[in-house]
C-alpha positions in Angstrom: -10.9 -8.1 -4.6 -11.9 -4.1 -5.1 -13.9 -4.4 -8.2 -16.0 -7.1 -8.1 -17.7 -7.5 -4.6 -21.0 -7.1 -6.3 -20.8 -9.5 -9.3 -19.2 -12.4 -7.0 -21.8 -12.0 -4.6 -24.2 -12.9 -7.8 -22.0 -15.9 -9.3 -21.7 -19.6 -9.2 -20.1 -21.4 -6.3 -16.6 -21.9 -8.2 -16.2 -18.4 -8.9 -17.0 -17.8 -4.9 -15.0 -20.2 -4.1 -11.8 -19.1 -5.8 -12.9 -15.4 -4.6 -13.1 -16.9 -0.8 -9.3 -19.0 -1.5 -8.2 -15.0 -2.4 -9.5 -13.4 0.2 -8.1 -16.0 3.4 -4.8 -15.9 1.0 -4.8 -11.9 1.3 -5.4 -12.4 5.2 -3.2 -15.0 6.0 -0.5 -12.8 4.9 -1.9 -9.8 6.7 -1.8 -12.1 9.9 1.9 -12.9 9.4 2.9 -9.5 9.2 0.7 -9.4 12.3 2.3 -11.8 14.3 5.4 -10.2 13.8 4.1 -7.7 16.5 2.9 -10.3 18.7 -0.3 -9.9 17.9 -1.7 -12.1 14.6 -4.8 -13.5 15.4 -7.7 -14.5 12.7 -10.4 -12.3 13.6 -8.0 -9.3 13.8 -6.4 -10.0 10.0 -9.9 -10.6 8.6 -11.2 -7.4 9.9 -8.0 -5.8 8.4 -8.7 -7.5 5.0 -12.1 -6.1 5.1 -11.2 -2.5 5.7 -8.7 -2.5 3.1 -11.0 -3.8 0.9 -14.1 -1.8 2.1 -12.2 1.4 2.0 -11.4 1.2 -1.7 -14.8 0.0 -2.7 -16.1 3.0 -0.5 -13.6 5.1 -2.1 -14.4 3.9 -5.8 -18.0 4.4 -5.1 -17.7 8.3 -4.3 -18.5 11.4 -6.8 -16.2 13.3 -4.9 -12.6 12.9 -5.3 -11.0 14.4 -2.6 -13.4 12.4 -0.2 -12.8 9.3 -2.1 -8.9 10.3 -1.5 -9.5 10.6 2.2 -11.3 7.4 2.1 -8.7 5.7 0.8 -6.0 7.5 2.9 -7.4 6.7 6.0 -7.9 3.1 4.9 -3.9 2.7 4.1 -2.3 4.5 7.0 -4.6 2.5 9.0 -3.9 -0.7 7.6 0.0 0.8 7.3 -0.1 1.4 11.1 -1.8 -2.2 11.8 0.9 -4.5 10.4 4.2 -2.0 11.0 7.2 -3.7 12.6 7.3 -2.8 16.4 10.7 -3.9 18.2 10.0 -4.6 21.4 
């Protein structure tokens, strides 16, 4: 999902495809954890998905390592904080 944003985006339609199956597989089980807070909803696990992918592609993209380390910090406690268990 991290490494290859770039070279899917230039492939044939089955690669996409099984690239696209990934991708609503990896959010599907972000929503669950999601709903489990009474929240869940499609947009809001997609736009989770994308920051955690974004963030390490940001990340991987940086000369600097400790900014790629915040990156990706900031990404996970996010993304941590997003889908944690809340009792109500």
């Amino acid at each position: 999902m991290i490494a290859l944003p770039s070279d899917i985006a230039r492939a044939n339609g089955e690669v996409r495809t099984s690239y696209q199956k990934l991708l609503e597989a990896m959010s599907g089980l972000l929503q669950k954890s999601l709903e489990l807070n009474g929240t869940g909803s499609r947009k809001e696990a997609l736009a989770l998905t994308a920051q955690c992918i974004g963030g390490m592609v940001i990340a991987r993209s940086l000369p600097n390592d400790a900014l790629a380390s915040e990156v990706r910090s900031a990404a996970l406690e996010a993304g941590i904080a997003a889908i944690e268990f809340k009792p109500k």
